[in-house]
KEKE-3310 file (N, C-alpha, C; in steps of 0.2 Angstrom, whole numbers, plus 5000, padded with zeros to 4 digits):
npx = (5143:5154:5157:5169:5181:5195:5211:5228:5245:5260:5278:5274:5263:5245:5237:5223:5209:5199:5189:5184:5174:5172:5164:5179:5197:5208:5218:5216:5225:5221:5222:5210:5209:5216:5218:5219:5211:5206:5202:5196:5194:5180:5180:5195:5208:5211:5225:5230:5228:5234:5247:5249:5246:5260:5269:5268:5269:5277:5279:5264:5263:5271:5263:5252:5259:5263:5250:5246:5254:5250:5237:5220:5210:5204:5193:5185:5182:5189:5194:5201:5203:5212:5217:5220:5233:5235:5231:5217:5207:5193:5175:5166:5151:5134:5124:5123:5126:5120:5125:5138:5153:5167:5162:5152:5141:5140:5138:5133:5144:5160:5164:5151:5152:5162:5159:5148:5152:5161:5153:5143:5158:5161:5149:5152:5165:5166:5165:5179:5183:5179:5185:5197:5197:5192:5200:5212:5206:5204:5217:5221:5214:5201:5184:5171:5150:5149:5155:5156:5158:5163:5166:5174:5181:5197:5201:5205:5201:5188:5185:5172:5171:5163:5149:5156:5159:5168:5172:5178:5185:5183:5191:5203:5206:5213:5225:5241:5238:5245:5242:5230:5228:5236:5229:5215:5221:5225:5212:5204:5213:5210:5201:5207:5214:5209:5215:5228:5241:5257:5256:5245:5252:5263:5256:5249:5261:5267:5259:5261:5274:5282:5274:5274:5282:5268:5262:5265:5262:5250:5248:5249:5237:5227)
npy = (5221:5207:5193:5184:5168:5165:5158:5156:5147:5149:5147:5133:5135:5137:5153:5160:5171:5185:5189:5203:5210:5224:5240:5248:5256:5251:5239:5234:5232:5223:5221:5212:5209:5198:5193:5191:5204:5207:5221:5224:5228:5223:5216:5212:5200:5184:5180:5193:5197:5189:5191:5203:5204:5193:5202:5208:5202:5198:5212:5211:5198:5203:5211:5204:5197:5201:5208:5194:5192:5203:5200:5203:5196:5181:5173:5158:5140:5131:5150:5166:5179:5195:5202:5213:5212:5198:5183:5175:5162:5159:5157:5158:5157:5150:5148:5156:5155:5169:5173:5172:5174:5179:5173:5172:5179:5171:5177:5179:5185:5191:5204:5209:5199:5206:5217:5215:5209:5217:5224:5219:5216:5230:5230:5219:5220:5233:5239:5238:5248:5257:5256:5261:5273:5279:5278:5288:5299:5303:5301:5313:5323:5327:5325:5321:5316:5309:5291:5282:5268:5262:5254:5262:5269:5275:5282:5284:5289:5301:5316:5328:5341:5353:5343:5335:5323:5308:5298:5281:5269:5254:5244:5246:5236:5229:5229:5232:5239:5250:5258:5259:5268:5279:5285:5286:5296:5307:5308:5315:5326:5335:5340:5351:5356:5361:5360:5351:5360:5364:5362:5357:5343:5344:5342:5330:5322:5323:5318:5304:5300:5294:5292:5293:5279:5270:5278:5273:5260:5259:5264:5256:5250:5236)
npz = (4328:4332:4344:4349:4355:4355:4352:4351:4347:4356:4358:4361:4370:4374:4370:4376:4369:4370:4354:4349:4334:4324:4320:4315:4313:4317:4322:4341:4357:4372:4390:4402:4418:4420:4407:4389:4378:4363:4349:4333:4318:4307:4293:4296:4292:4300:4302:4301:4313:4321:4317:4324:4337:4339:4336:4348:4358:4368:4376:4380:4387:4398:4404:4409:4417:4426:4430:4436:4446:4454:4460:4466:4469:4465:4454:4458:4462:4477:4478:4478:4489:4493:4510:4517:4511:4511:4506:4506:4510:4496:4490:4479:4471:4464:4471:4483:4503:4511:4523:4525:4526:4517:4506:4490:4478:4460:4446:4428:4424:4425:4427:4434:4445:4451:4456:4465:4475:4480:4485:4495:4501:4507:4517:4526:4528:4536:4546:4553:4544:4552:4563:4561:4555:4568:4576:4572:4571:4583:4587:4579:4583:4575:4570:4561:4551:4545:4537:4522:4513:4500:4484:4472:4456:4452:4462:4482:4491:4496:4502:4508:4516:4516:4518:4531:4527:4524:4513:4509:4499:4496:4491:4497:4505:4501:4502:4514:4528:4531:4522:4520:4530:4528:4517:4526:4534:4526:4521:4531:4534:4523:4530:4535:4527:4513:4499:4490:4496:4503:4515:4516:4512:4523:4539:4534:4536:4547:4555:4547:4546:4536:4526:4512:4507:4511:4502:4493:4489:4483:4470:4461:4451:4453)
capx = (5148:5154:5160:5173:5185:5202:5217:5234:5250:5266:5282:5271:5257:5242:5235:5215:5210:5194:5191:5179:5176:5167:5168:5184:5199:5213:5218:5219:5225:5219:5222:5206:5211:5225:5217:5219:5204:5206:5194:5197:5189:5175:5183:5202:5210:5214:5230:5232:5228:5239:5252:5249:5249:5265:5272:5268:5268:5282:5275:5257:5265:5274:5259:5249:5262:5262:5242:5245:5257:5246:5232:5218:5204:5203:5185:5184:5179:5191:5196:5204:5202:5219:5213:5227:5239:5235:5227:5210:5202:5186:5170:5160:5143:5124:5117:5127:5123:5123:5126:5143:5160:5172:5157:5149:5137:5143:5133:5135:5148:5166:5161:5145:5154:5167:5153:5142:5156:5164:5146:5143:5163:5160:5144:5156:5174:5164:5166:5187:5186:5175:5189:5204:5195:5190:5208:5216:5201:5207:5223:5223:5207:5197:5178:5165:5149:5148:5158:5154:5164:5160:5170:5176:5186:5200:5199:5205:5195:5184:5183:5167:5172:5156:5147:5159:5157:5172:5171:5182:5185:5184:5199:5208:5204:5217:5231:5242:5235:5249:5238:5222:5230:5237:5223:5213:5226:5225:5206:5205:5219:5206:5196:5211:5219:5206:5219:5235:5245:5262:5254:5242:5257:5267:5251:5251:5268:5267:5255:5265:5280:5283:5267:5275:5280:5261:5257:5268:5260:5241:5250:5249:5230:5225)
capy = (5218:5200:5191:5177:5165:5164:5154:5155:5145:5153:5145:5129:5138:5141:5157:5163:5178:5187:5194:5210:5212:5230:5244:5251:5255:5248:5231:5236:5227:5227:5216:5214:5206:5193:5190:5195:5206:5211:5222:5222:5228:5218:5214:5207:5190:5180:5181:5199:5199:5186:5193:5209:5199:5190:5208:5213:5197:5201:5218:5209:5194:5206:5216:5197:5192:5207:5208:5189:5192:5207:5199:5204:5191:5175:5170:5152:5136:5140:5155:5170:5186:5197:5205:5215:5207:5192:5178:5172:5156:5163:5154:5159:5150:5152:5150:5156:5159:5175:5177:5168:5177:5176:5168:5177:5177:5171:5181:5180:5190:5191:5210:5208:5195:5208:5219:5212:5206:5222:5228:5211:5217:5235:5229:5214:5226:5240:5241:5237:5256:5262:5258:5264:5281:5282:5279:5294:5305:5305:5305:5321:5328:5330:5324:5321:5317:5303:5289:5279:5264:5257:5253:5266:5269:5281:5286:5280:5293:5308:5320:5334:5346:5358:5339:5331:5318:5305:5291:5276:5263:5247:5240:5248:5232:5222:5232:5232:5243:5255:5259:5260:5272:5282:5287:5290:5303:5309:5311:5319:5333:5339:5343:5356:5360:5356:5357:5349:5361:5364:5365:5350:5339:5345:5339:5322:5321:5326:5310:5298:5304:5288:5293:5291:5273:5269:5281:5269:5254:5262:5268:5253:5248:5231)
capz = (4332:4334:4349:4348:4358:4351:4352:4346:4351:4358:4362:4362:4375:4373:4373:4373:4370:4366:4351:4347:4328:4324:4314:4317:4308:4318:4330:4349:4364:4379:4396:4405:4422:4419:4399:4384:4374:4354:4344:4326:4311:4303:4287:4294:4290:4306:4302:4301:4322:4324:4319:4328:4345:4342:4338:4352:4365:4375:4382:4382:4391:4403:4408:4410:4422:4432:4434:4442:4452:4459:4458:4472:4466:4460:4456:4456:4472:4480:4474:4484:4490:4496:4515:4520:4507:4513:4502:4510:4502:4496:4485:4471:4471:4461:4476:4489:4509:4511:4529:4527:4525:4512:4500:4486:4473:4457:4442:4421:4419:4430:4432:4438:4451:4456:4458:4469:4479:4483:4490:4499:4507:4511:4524:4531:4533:4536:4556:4552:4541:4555:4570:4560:4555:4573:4581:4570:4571:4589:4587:4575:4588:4571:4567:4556:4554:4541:4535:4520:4511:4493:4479:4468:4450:4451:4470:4486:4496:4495:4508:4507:4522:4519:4521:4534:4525:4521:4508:4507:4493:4497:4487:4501:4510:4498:4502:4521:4534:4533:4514:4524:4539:4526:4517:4530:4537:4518:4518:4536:4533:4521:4533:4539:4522:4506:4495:4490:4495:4506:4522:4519:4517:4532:4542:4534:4537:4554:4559:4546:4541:4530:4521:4504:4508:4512:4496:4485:4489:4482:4463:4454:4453:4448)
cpx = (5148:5159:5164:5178:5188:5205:5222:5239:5258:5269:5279:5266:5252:5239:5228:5217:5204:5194:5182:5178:5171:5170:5173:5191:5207:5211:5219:5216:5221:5220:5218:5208:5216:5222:5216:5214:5207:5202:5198:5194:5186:5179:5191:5202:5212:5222:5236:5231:5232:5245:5253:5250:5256:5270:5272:5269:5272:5279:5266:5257:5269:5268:5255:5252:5262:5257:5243:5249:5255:5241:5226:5213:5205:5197:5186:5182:5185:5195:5200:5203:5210:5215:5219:5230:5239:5230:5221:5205:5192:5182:5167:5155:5138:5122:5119:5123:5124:5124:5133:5148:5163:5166:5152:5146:5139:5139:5137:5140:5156:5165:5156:5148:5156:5161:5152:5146:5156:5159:5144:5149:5162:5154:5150:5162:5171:5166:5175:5188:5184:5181:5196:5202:5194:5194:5211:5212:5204:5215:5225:5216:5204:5190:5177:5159:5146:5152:5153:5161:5160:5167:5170:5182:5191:5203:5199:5201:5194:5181:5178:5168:5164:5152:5149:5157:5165:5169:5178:5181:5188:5190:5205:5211:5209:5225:5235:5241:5236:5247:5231:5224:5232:5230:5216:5216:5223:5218:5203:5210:5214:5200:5200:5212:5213:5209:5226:5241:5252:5261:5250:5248:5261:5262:5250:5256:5269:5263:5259:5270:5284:5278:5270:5279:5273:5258:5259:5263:5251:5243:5249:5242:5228:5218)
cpy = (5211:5200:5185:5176:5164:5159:5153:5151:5149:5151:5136:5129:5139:5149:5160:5169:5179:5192:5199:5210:5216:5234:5248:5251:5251:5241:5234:5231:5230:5220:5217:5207:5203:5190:5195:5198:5209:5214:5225:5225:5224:5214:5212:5202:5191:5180:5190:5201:5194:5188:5200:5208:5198:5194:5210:5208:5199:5206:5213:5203:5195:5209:5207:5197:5195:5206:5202:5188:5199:5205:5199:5199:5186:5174:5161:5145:5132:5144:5158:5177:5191:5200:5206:5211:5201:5186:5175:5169:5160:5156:5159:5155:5154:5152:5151:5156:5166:5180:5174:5172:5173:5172:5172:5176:5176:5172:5180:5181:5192:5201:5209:5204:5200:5212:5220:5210:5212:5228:5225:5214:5223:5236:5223:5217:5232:5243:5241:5244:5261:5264:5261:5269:5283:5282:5285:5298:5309:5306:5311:5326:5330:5325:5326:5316:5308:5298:5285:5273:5260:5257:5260:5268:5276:5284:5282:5282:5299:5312:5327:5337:5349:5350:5335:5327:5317:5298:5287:5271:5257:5244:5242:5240:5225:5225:5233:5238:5249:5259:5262:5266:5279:5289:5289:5298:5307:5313:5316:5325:5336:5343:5351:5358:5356:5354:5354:5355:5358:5360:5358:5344:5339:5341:5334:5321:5320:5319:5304:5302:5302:5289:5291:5285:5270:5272:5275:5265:5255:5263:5263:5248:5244:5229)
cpz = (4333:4339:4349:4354:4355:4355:4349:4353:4351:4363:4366:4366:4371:4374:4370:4373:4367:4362:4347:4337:4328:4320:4314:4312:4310:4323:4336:4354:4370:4385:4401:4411:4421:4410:4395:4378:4366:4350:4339:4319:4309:4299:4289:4295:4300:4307:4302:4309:4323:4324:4321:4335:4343:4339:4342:4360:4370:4380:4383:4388:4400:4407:4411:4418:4429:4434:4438:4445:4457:4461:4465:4472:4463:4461:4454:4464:4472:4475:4480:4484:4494:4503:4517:4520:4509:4513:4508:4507:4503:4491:4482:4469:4468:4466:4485:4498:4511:4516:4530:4523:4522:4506:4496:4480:4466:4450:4435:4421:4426:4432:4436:4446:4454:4458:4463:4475:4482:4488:4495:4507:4510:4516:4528:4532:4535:4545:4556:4549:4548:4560:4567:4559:4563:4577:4578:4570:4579:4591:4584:4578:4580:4571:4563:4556:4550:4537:4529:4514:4505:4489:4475:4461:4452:4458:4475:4491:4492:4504:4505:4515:4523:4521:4528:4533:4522:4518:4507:4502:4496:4496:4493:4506:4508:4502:4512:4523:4532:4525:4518:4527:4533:4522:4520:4534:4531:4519:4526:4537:4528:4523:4537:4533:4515:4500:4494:4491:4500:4513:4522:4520:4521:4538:4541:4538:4546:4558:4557:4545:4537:4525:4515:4501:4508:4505:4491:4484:4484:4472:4459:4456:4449:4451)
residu = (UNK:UNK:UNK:UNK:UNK:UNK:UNK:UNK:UNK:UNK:UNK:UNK:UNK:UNK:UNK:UNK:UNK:UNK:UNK:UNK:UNK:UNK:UNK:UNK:UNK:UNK:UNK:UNK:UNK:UNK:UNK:UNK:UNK:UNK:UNK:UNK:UNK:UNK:UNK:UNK:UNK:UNK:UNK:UNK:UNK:UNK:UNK:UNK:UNK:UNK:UNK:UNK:UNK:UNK:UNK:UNK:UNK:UNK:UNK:UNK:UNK:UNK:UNK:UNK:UNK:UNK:UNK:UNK:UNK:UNK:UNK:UNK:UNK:UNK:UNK:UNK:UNK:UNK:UNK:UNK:UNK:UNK:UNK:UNK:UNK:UNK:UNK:UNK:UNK:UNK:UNK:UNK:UNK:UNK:UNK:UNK:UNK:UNK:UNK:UNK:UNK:UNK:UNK:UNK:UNK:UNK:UNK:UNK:UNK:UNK:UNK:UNK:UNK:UNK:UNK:UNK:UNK:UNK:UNK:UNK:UNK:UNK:UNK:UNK:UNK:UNK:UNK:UNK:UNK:UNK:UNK:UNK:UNK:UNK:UNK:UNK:UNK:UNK:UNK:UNK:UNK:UNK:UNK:UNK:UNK:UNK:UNK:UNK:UNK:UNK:UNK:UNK:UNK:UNK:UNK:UNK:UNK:UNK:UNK:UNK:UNK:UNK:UNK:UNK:UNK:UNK:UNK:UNK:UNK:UNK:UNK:UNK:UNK:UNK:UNK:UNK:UNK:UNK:UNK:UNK:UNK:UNK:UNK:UNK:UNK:UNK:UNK:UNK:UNK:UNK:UNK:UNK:UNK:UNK:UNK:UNK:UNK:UNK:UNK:UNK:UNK:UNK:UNK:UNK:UNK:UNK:UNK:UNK:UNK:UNK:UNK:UNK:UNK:UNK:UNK:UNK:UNK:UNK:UNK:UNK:UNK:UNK)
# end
């Protein structure tokens, strides 16, 4: 497998892009964060992925532009963090303090960074998941006996009934409140109904009953 830095021009723009070469039989896109990755067959010409890109730029330029105008992260001094939709100049530093808000350690690799971060925010917002589960718990007279908040792929929560045990995903933490508040309602109805049926969302419903406004906002996951 070889690892390369690209460049082509389009419409007189630059545009990077990293490229993959490995054993495989086709070209495929992909947009990792707001840039463009390519992996390749070993053996094609340069020109054979270029003109696969600029068959394809439009939609790849479409989805680009989307990711940055969702964009929940910028790593950079400053950079920003969204905190309940609402940009919050951040740092990125080698050698950061690491008792100091909004400032984070800044490692090899842009994963790594998010990473590290999002572990970092789930001890610094963690008392903000604690009081919003603790006001609807009361409002919907239900407990449990554990809450925990990390980051998570795929999933905004997890409720375990036989454990009473809820999990929250951090990311929640970009998105306005009425996204947080939903979700929680969401993973506490499963402490009454475990499954998706009729009955679980009438109970949703019954606390929010805009729930599938608060749902939208959660559906497109950058």
């Amino acid at each position: 497998m070889l690892k390369l830095k690209k460049t082509l021009s389009y419409k007189t723009q630059p545009i990077e892009y990293d490229l993959i070469l490995r054993d495989q039989k086709y070209i495929r896109l992909k947009i990792v964060d707001t840039k463009l990755s390519v992996s390749a067959p070993l053996s094609i010409q340069d020109w054979e992925i270029e003109h696969f890109i600029y068959k394809n730029i439009a939609k790849i330029q479409k989805v680009i532009d989307f990711k940055e105008k969702n964009k929940k992260v910028e790593v950079a001094n400053p950079g920003f963090v969204k905190i309940f939709d609402k940009k919050i100049e951040t740092f990125f530093r080698l050698q950061p303090n690491e008792n100091q808000k909004n400032t984070y350690k800044l490692y090899e690799s842009l994963e790594l960074t998010i990473k590290h971060m999002y572990k970092k925010m789930s001890i610094e917002y963690y008392n903000i998941f604690v009081q919003r589960i603790s006001y609807w718990k009361q409002v919907m007279n239900l407990d449990f006996k554990n809450l925990s908040v990390k980051e998570m792929k795929g999933k905004w929560g997890i409720c375990y009934p036989e454990k009473s045990k809820i999990v929250l995903n951090i990311r929640l933490i970009h998105y306005p409140l009425d996204a947080l508040d939903y979700v929680i309602v969401h993973e506490l109805t499963h402490l009454v109904h475990k499954n998706h049926s009729k009955n679980f969302w009438y109970y949703v419903q019954n606390y929010l009953p805009n729930y599938k406004k608060a749902s939208d906002l959660l559906k497109v996951v950058i």
